[in-house]
N, C-alpha and C positions, 0 to 999 in steps of 0.2 A: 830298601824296597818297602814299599806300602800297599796292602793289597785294597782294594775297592770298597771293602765292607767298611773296613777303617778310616776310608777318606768320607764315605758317606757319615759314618758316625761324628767322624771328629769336625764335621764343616757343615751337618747338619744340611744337606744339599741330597735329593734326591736320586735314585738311578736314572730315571729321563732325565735329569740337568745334568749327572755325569756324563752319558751317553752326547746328549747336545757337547757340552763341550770339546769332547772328542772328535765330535763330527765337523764341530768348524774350527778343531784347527788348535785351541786353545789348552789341549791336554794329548801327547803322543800318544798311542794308542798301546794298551797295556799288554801284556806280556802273559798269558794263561799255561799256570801251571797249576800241581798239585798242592792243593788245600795242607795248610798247617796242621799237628795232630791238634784235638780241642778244638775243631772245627769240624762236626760231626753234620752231616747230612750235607755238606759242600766239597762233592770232591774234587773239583778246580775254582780256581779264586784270576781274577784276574790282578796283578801287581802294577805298581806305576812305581818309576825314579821317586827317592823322597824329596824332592824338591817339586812332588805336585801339590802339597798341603799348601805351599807357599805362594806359587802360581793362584790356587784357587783364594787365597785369600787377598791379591790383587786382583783378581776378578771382583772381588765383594766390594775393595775399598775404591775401585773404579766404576764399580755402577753405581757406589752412595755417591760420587760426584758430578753423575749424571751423563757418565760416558755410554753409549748405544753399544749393544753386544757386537755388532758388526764393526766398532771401533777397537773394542777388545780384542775383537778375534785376530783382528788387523796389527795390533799392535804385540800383543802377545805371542802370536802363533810364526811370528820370525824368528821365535830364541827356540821352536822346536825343528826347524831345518833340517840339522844335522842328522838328527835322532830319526827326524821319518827319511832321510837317504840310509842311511843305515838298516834302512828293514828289508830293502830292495835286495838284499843276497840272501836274507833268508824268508822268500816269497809272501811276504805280507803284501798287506795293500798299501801302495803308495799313494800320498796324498797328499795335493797341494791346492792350497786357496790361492783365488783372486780376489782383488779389491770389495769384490760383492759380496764375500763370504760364501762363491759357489768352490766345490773343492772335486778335480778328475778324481777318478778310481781306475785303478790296474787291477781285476782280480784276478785271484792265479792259485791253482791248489784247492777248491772250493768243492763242497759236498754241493748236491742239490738235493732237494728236497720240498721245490717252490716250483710251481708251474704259472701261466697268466691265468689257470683257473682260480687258483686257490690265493694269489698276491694279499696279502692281511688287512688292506689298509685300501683308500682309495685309489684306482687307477682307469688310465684313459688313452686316447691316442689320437692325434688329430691329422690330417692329412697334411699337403703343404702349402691347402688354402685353410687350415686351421681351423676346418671343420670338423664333427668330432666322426673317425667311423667305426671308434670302437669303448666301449665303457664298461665297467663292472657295476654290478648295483651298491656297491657303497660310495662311488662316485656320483651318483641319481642321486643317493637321499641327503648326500654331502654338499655338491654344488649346482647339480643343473636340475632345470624343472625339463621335464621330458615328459610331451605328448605325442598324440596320436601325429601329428603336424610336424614336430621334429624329427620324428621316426621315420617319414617318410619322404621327408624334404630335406635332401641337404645343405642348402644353405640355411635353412634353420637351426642347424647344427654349429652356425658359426661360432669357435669358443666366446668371445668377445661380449656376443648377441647372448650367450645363456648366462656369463656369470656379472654382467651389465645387467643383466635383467631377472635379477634371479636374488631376493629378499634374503634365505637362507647362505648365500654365497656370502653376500656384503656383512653377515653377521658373524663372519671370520675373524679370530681373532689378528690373524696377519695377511686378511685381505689385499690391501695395497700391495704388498711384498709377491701375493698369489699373481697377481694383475702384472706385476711389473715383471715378474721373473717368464711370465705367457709374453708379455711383450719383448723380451732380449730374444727369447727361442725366435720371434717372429719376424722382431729386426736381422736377425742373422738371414733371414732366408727372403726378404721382402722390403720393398719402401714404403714410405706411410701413404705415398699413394695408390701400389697395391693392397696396403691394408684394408685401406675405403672403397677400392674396389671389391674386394673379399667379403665387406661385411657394409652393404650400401644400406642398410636400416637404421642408420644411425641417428639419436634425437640431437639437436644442437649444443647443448650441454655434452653429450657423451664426444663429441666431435671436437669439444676442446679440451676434455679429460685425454681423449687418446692422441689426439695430436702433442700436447704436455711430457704424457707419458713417455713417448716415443723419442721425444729428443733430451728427457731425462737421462733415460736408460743406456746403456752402452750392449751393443749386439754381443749374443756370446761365442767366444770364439772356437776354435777346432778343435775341444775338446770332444768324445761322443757320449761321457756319460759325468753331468755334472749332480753339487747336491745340497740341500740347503735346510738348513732347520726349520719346521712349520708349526705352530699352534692351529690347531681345529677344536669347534666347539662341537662337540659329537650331541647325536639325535638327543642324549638325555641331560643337554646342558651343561657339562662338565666342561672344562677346556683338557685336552692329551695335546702331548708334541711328536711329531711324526716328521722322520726327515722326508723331504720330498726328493725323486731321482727324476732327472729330465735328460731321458738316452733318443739320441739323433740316428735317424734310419735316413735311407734314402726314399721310403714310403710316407715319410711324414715325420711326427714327435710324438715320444711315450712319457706321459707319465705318472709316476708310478711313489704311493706314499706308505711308507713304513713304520709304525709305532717306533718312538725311539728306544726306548726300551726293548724292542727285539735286535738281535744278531742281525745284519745286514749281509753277512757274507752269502749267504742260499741268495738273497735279491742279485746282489751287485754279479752272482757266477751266473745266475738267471739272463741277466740282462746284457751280460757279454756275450752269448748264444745268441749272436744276433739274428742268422735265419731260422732259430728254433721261433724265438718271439714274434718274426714276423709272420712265418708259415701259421701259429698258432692263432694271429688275432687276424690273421685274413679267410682263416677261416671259420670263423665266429664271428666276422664282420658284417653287420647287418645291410641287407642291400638297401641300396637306396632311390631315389628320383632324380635325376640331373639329365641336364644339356650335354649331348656329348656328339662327338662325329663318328662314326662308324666307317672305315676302309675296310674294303675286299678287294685282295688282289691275285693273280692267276695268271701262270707262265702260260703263255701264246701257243696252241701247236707242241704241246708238252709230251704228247703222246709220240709225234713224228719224231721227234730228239731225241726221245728213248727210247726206238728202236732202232736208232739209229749207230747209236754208243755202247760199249760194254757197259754194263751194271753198276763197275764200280766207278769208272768216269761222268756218268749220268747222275750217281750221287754225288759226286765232289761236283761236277756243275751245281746242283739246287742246294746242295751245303756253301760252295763261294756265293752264291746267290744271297744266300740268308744273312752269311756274317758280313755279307759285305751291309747289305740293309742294316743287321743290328745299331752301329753307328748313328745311323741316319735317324731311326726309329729314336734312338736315344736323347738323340739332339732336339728331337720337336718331343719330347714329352710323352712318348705315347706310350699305352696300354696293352700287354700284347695277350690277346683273344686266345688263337689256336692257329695251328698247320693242317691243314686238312688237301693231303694228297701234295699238289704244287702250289697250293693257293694259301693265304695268310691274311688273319683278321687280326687289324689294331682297332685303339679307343683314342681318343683324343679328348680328352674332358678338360673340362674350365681349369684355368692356373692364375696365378698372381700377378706373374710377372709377363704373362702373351696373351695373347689371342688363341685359342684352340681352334679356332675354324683357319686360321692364318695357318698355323701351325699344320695342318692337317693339309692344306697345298702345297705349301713349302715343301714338305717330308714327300708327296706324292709326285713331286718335279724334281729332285732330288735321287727317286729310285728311277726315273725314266733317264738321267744323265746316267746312274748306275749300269744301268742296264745296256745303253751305248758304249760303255766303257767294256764291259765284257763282254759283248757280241764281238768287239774288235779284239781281245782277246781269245776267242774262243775260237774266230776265222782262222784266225792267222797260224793256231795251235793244230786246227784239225784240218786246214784249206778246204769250208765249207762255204755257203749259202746264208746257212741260218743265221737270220737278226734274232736276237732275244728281244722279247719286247712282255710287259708286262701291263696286263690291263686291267686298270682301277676305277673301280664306283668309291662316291665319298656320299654319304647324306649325313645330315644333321638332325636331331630330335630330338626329345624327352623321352627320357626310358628311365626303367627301372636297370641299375646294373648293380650286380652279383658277381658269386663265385660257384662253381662247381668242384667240390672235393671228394676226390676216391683215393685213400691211403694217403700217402704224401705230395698226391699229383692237384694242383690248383688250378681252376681254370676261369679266367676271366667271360662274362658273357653277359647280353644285354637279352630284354625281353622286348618285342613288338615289332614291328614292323623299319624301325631305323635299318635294322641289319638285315633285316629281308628284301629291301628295292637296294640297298650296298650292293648286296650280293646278287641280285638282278641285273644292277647296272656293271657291273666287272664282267657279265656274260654278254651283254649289251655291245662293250666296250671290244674295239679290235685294231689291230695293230700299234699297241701301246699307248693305245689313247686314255686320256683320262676326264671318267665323266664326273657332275656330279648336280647336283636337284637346284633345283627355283630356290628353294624355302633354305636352302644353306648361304647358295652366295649372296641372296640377298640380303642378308643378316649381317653380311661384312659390312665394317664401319667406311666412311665415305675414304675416308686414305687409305686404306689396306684395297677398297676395289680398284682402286686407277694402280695398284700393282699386280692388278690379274687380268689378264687377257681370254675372255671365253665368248662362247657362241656358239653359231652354227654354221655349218657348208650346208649352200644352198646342193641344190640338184644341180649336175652340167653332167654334158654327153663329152662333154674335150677331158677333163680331166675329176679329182676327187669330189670337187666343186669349189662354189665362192665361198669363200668365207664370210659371213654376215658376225659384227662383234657384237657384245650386248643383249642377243637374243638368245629367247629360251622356245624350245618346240618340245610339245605331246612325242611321249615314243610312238604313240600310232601312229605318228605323220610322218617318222621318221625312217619307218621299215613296214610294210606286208605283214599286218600280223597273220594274214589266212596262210601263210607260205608254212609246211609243217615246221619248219626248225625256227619259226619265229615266235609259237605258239605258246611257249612258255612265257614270251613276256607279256601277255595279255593281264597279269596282273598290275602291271605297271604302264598301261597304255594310256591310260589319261595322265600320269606323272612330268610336268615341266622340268627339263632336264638341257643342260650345256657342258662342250667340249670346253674343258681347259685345256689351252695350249702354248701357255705361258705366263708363268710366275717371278717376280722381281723378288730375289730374296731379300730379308731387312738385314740392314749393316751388325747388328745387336744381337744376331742369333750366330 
């Protein structure tokens, strides 16, 4: 055995370059125990097999030959296999490189000690249009120029568009590597024609950099927390190496860089807490500006059901109601707002790979099939009357959207008027109809409209009326506002507004 201090002295190699090594792969990860006597103020040492002096001195005679560290790591780090399965019984971290030189982590047995407040090193988080909507300030004065306009715009946010554009970034010492290791997280979750979708500012040069990129790189795969060795030239010029950690949420991508020279393990038990970290940066998540859809929806005649039923069958009704929706909601991408009594607000916002306004009909012709499905359930269970029918407003707009946090409780919410004629038009809306504004459907692209069917029923004395397609009418033209129960929509009476009442789902969802 060889302890650490010895291999530094005898190979003349730093602790960040031991640390690097270790981390990709090229040195097993040493063994801490109690310090040798005559080794006064170290009272653990870490040790290595003595066949690492000899490793490390093939790492020297192969970079004098001009072999790249990621060839070393590649070619060296397969005679240590054995040695890291062997650590796996006695709760180490198990580790294993890919061709990239990214290496999974299993942590297990970990102190903590690290929070996302306190992370030492730069970190960030992008959504999974790779926008940024969460950062520390050593990640501002590391890679992105952040103003008043990024702050408040999120697609100004887009990573791409800050470190593209961003002098300090490109003065990285493993820039490219920054760039490409942002572009595998990005292939894994997107095509390069969602990429340009995500990030349409692009100058013609940057358009054949990242098209390059993209079919260089290989996506990365089902790992959740990969990690790769970085050079950074810090504010005072100096170059540090810092491993970089890129951990996969279903909110987006975090990541998060660590001087190599510190202990990893407080990070890596940090970052397998997976809903401590998210609950944490969602709530430190600055709000932002975006296009988004706003649904409100509201059980029909909710009060007549529940006095109809005992208490506890009336709650398994609007609990099968919810879970059965969860699905549904999860499938179109959405955002879930709040429950309020029997009613429930989602978000629908911009994605890579749909359409959020598409998205946000589909999901609402989807809970209206639901809902048939359990009325006929619910008949047959109780031999009643009652249709369940659930009636939904959708509008579209720019808002500022946020969060609301008291203790551990998050709650998603928009500012302005989006969600104020939503939630007009779902009281609007009656017998399971689904409405939703001018300024939404028109915004559908010309092939997602000819898969929507809306309009208006004219007036008739025979029946509900004609149906006219295409059309959009004022609510004041649509109902009495003078009539007292109509009077609250007087805010929404000049609002151009149509029945959806029928939606073509896409083959793709």
């Amino acid at each position: 055995m060889i302890s650490s201090k010895e291999l530094m002295e005898q190979t003349g190699i730093s602790r960040a370059t031991l640390n690097n090594y270790i981390s990709m792969g090229i040195l097993q990860r040493p063994n801490v125990l109690s310090a040798v006597e005559g080794e006064p103020g170290v009272p653990r040492l870490g040790f290595f097999p003595d066949n690492a002096f000899e490793t490390l001195l093939q790492v020297k005679q192969l970079k004098s030959e001009g072999m790249s560290m990621s060839k070393i790591a590649e070619k060296l780090s397969d005679g240590n296999t054995s040695s890291k399965k062997a650590t796996t019984s006695d709760n180490s971290n198990v580790s294993s490189l890919d061709k990239k030189g990214f290496e999974t982590k299993s942590p297990t047995n970990l102190s903590v000690d690290i929070s996302v407040d306190n992370i030492p090193g730069p970190a960030f988080m992008v959504n999974n249009n790779f926008e940024l909507t969460w950062w520390n300030d050593k990640a501002a004065d590391t890679f992105f120029e952040l103003d008043d306009v990024v702050d408040r715009d999120i697609a100004a946010r887009n990573i791409f568009h800050l470190l593209l554009n961003r002098d300090q970034a490109h003065s990285l010492v493993n820039f490219p590597q920054l760039l490409g290791i942002t572009m595998s997280a990005a292939k894994k979750r997107m095509s390069l024609k969602a990429v340009f979708r995500v990030y349409p500012m692009l100058e013609s040069e940057d358009v054949q950099l990242m098209s390059k990129l993209y079919d260089a790189v290989d996506a990365i795969g089902d790992e959740d927390i990969l990690h790769h060795t970085f050079d950074i030239n810090n504010m005072d010029g100096k170059e540090k190496t810092y491993t970089l950690y890129v951990c996969f949420f279903g909110e987006g991508v975090f990541f998060s860089f660590l001087p190599a020279d510190e202990d990893s393990t407080t990070l890596l038990h940090l970052l397998s807490q997976r809903n401590e970290v998210v609950n944490s940066i969602l709530k430190k998540r600055r709000p932002f500006l975006t296009n988004l859809v706003t649904m409100v929806a509201d059980l029909q005649s909710s009060m007549n059901i529940c006095s109809e039923l005992p208490a506890e069958e009336y709650f398994e009704l609007i609990n099968g109601i919810w879970q059965g929706a969860e699905p549904i909601f999860k499938r179109y991408k959405a955002t879930h707002g709040k429950h309020v009594g029997d009613g429930i607000v989602y978000y629908f916002l911009p994605q890579p790979d749909s359409d959020y306004i598409v998205n946000s009909l589909c999901c609402a012709y989807e809970l209206k099939a639901l809902m048939s499905k359990m009325t006929t359930e619910w008949q047959a269970r109780k031999n009643w009357g009652h249709e369940l029918k659930l009636n939904i407003g959708l509008n579209e707009g720019q808002e500022w959207f946020g969060t609301y946090h008291a203790g551990t409780n998050i709650e998603f919410t928009v500012l302005g008027d989006t969600i104020n004629h939503a939630a007009r038009l779902s009281d609007f809306a009656r017998e399971g109809a689904i409405w939703a504004t001018k300024g939404m459907l028109s915004k559908l692209k010309r092939e997602a409209r000819q898969t929507v069917r809306y309009g208006i029923y004219m007036p008739s004395v025979v029946n509900k009326g004609i149906f006219s397609p295409d059309l959009f009418a004022r609510v004041s033209s649509l109902i009495d506002l003078e009539e007292g129960k109509h009077y609250k929509f007087k805010d929404i009476a000049g609002l151009p507004v149509a029945e959806v009442v029928d939606v073509i789902i896409p083959n793709n969802i």
